[in-house]
N, C-alpha and C positions, 0 to 999 in steps of 0.2 A: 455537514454534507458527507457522504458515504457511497460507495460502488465494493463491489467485489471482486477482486482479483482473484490468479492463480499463478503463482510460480511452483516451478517444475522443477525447478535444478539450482546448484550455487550461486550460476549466472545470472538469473533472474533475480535471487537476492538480490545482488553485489547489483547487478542494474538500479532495480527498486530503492533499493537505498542511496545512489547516487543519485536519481530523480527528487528523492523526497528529502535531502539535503541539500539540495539547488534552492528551497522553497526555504522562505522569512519566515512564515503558519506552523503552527505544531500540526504533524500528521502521523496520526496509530492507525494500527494494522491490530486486525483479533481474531483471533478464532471461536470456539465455541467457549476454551473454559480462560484463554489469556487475552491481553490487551498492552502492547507494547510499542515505544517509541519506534515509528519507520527508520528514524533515520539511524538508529543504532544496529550494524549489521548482526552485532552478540545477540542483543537481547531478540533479535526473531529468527532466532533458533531455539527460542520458547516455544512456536507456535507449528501447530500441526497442517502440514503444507497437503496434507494428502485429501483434501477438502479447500473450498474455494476459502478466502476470507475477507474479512471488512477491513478496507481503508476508510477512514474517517480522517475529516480536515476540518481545520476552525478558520476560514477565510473567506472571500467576497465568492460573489457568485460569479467572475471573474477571473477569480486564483482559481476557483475550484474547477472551471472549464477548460481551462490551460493544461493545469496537471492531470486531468483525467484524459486530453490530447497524446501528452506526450504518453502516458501509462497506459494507450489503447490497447497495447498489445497482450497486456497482464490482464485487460477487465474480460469479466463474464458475461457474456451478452446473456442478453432472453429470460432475465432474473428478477 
């Protein structure tokens, strides 16, 4: 299961990553050419923030309504 975010700034990082290390489920974040662990703040500064990107989660249809709750404010609507 998959949405698209946007972070804009360090904070949104450092947010995003503390949401998606809250979470038991592996969940990556990608952009066009990488695909990297959320919950590591180093490795997504791989990934080119100046374009929306995919979060991707491996969990219930449950988990993934939870986490996409708390992350509304990163998702890209109308996509």
């Amino acid at each position: 299961m998959e949405f698209q975010v946007r972070l804009t700034c360090v904070q949104d990082v450092l947010d995003f990553v503390a949401l998606a290390t809250s979470r038991a489920f592996p969940i990556s974040v990608g952009d066009r050419h990488h695909r990297v662990d959320a919950k590591s703040f180093m490795e997504m500064f791989c990934l080119d923030f100046s374009t929306p990107i995919t979060a991707r989660m491996d969990c219930t249809p449950e988990e993934f309504e939870a986490f996409r709750m708390e992350a509304a404010r990163f998702e890209v609507k109308g996509r």
